[in-house]
TIFI-368189 format. One record per residue: residue number from 1; x, y, z of N, C-alpha, C, CB in turn. Coordinates in pm, 1 decimal, decimal comma. Glycine has a CB too. Example, Ala and Ser with C-alpha at 12.3 -4.5 7.8 and 13.67 -1.06 7.14 Angstrom:
// TIFI-368189
ATOM     n       n.px       n.py       n.pz      ca.px      ca.py      ca.pz       c.px       c.py       c.pz      cb.px      cb.py      cb.pz
ATOM     1     1319,0     -569,0      780,0     1230,0     -450,0      780,0     1320,0     -330,0      780,0     1130,8     -447,3      904,6
ATOM     2     1285,0     -225,0      708,0     1367,0     -106,0      714,0     1290,0        3,0      787,0     1408,4      -59,8      572,5
***
This chain:
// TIFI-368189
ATOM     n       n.px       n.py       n.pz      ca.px      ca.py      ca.pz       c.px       c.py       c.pz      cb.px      cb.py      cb.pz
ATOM     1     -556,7     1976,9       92,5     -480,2     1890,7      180,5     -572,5     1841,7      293,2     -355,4     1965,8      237,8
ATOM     2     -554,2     1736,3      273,0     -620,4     1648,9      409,7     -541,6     1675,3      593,9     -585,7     1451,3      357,9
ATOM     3     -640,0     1707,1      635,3     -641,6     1737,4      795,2     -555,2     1591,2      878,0     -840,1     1752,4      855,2
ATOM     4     -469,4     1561,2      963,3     -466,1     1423,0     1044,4     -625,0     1414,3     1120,5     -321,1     1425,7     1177,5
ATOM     5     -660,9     1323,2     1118,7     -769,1     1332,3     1200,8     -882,4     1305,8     1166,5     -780,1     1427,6     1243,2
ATOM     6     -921,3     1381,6     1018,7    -1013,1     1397,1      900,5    -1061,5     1283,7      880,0     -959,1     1444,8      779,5
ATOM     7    -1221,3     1272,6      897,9    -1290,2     1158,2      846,0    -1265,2     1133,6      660,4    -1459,2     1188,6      890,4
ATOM     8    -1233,3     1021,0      630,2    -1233,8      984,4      491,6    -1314,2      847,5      441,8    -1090,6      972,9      456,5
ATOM     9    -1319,5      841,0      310,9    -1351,2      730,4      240,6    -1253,4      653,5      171,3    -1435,2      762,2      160,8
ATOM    10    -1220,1      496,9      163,1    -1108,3      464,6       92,8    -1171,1      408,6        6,5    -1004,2      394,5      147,9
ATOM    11    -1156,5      398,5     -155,2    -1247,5      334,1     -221,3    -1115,9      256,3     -303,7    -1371,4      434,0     -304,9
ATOM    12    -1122,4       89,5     -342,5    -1024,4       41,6     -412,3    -1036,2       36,1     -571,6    -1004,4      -78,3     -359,4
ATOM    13    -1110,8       41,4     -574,9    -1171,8       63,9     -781,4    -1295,7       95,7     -826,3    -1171,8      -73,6     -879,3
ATOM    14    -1306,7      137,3     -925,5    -1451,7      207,0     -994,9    -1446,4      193,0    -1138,3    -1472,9      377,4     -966,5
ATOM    15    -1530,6      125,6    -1192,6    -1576,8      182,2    -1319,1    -1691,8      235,5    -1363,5    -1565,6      112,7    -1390,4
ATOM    16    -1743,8      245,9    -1446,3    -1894,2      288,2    -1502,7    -1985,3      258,5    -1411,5    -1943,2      218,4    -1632,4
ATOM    17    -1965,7      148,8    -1385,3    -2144,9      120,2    -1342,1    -2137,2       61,6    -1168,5    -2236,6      -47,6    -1473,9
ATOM    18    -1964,8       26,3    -1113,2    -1934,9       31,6     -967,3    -1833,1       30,4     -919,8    -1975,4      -43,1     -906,7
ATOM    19    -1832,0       24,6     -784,4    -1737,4       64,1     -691,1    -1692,8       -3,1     -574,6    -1771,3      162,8     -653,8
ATOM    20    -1573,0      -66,0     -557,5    -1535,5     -118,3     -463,4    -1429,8      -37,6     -360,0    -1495,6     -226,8     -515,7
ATOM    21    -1522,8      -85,2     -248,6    -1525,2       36,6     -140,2    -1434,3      -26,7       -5,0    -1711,7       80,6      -88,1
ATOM    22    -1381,0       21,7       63,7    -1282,9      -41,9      229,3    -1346,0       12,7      261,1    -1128,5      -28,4      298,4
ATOM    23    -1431,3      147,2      314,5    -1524,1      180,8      386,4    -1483,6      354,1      448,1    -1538,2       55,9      495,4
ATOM    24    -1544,4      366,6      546,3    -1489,5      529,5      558,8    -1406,1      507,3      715,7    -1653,9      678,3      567,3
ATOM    25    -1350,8      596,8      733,1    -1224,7      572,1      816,6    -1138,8      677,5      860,5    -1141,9      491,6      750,5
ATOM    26    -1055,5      729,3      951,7     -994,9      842,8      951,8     -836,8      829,5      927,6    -1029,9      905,7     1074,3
ATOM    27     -809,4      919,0      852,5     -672,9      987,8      801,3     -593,0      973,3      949,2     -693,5     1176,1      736,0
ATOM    28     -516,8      936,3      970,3     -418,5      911,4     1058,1     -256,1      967,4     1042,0     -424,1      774,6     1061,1
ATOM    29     -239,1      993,1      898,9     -122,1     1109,3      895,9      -12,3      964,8      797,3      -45,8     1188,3     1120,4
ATOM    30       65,1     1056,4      770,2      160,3      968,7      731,0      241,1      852,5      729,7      196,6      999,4      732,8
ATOM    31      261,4      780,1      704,6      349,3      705,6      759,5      446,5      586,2      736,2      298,2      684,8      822,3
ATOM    32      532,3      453,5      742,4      649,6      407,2      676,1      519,7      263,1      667,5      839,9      402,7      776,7
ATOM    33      457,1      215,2      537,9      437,5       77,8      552,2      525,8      -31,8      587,1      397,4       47,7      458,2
ATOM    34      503,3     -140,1      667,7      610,3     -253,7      678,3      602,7     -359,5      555,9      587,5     -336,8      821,5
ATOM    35      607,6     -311,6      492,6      640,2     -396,3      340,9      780,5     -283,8      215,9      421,8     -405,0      231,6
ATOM    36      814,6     -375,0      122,9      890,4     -336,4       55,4      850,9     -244,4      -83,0      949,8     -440,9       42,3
ATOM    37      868,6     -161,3     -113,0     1061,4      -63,2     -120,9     1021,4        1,8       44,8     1094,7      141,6     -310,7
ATOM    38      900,4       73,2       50,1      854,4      174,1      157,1      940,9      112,5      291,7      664,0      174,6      179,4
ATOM    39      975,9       26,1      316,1     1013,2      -15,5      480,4     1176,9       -5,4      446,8      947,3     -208,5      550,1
ATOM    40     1258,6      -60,6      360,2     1410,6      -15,3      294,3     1428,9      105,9      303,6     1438,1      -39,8      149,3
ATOM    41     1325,2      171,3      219,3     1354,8      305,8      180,2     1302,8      437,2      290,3     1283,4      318,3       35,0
ATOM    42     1235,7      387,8      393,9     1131,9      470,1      498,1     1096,9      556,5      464,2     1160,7      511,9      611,1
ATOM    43     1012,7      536,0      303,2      920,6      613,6      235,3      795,3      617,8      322,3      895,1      559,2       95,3
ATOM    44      744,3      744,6      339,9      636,8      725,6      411,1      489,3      773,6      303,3      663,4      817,7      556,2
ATOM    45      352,5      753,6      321,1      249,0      689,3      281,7      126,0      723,6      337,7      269,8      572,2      295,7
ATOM    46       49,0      807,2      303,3     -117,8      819,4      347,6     -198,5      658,8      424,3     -215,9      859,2      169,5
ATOM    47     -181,5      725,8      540,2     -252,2      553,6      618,5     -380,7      642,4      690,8     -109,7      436,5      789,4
ATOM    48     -444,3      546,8      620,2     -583,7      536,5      703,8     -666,3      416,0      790,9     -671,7      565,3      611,4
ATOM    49     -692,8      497,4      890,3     -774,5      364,1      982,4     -923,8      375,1     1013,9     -709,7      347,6     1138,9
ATOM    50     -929,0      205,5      902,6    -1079,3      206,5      861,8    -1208,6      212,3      987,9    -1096,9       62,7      774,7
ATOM    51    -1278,6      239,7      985,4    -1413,5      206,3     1115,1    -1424,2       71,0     1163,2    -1577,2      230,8     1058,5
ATOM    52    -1365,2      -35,1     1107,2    -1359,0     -186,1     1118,0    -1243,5     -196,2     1171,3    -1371,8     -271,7      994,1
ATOM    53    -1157,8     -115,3     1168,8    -1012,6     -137,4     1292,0     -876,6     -183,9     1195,4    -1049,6     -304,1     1436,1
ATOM    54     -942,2     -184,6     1041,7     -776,9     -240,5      980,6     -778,5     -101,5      930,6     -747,9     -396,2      839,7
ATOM    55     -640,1     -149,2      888,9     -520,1      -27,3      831,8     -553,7       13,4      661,3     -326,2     -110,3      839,2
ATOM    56     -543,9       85,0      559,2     -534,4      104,3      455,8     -422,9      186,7      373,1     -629,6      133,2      449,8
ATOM    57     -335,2      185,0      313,9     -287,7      280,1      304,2     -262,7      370,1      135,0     -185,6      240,1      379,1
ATOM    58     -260,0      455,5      114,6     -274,1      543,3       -9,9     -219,8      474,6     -149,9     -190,1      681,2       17,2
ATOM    59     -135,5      404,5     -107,6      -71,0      344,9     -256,2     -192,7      211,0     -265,2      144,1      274,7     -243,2
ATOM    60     -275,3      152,2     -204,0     -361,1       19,7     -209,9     -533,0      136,0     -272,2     -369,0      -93,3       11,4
ATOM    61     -513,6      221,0     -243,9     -703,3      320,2     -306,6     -656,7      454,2     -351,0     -859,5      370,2     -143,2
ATOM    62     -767,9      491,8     -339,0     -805,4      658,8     -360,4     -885,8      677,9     -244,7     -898,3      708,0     -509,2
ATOM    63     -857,7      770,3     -182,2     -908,8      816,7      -64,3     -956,7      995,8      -90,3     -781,8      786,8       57,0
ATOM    64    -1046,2     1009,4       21,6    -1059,4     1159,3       15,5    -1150,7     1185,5      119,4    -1109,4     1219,0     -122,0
ATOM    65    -1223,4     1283,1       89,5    -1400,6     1341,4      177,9    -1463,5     1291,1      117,6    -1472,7     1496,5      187,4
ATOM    66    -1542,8     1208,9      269,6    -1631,5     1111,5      249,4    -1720,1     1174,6      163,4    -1690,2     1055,9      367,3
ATOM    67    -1785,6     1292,7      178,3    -1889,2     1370,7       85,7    -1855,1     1353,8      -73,4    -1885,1     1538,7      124,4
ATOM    68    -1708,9     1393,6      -93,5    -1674,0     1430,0     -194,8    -1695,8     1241,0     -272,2    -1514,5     1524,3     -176,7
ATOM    69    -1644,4     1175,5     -217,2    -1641,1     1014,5     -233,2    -1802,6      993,1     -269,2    -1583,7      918,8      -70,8
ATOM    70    -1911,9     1002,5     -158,0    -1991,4     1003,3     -214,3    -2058,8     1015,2     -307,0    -2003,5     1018,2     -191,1
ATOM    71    -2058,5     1157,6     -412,1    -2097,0     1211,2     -465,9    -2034,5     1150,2     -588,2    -2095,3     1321,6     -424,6
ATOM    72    -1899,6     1101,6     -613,3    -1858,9     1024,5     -696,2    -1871,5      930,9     -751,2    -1808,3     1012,2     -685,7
ATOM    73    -1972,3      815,1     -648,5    -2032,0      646,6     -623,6    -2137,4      656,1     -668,0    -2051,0      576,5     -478,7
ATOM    74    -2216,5      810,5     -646,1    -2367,1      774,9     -697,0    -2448,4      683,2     -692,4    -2380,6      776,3     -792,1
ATOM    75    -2517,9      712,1     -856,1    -2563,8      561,2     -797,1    -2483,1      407,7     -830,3    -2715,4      539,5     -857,8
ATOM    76    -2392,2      440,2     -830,8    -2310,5      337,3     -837,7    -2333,8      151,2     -813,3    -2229,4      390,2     -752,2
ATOM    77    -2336,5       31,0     -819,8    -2326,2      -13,2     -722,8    -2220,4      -53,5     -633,3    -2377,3      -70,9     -740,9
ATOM    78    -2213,8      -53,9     -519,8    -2103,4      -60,9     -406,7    -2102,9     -181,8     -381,5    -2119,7       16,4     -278,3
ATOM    79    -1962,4     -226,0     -384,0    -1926,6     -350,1     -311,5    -1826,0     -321,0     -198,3    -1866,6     -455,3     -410,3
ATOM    80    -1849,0     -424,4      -79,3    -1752,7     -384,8       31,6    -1650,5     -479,3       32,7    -1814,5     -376,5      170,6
ATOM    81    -1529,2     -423,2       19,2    -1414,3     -516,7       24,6    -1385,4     -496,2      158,5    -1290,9     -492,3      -74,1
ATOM    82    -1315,7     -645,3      222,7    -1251,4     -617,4      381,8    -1144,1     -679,8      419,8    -1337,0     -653,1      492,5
ATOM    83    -1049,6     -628,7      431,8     -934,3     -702,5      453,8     -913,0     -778,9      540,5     -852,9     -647,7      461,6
ATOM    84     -808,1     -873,5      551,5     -820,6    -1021,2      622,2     -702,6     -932,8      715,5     -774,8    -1208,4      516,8
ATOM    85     -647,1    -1035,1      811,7     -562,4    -1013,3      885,7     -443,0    -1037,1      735,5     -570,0    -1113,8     1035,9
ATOM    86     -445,7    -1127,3      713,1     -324,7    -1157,0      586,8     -286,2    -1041,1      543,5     -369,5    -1238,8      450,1
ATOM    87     -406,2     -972,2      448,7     -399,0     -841,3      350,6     -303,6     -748,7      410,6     -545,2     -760,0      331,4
ATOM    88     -378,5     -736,5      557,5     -328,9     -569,4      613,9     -185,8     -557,2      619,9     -380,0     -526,3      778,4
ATOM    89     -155,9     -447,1      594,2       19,9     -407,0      595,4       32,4     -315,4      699,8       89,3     -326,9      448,8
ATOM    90       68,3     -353,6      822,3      108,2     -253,4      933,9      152,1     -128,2      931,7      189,9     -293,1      995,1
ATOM    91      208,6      -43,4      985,7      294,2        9,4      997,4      433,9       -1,3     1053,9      249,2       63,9     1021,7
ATOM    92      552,6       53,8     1002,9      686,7       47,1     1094,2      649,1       94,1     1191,0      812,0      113,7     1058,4
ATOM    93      665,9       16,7     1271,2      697,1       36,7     1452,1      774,6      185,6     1412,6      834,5     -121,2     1558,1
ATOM    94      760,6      334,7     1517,0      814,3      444,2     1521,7      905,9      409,7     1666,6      701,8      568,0     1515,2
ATOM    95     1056,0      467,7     1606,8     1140,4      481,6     1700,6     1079,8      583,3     1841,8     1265,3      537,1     1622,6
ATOM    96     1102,0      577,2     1934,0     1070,8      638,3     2051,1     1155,4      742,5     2097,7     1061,9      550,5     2141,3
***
């Protein structure tokens, strides 16, 4: 189980020979995306916030330890995907 807080890697796909990567980022804890079923249903969702300042969240990659991520990419080649303002899916505003 992942720590809140915990540095991670979000990676969006891989095959054989590479890897498309959102970058590394910290685990921020759970939480309700503002998009649909998750915002209806206030299913909540592994969100991470990337080193570049956008949002990612568990149902869009595979996430984990950055080490462990590493070691997975090899020698992979890496491509960096980056989300636009468009892409990113917020979070529900939390009641107070």
């Amino acid at each position: 189980m992942t720590a809140v807080g915990a540095k991670v890697m979000a990676m969006q796909k891989s095959t054989d020979v590479s890897v498309h990567v959102f970058g590394e980022g910290t685990y921020v804890g759970n939480r309700v995306p503002d998009v649909s079923p998750f915002k209806e249903l206030g299913i909540k969702n592994p969100y991470i916030l990337l080193d570049d300042g956008k949002g990612v969240w568990g149902f869009q990659c595979w996430w984990g330890d950055i080490e462990a991520a590493k070691k997975a990419i090899g020698d992979k080649t890496v491509f960096q995907v980056t989300l636009t303002d468009e892409d990113e899916i917020k979070p529900v505003e939390e009641e107070s």
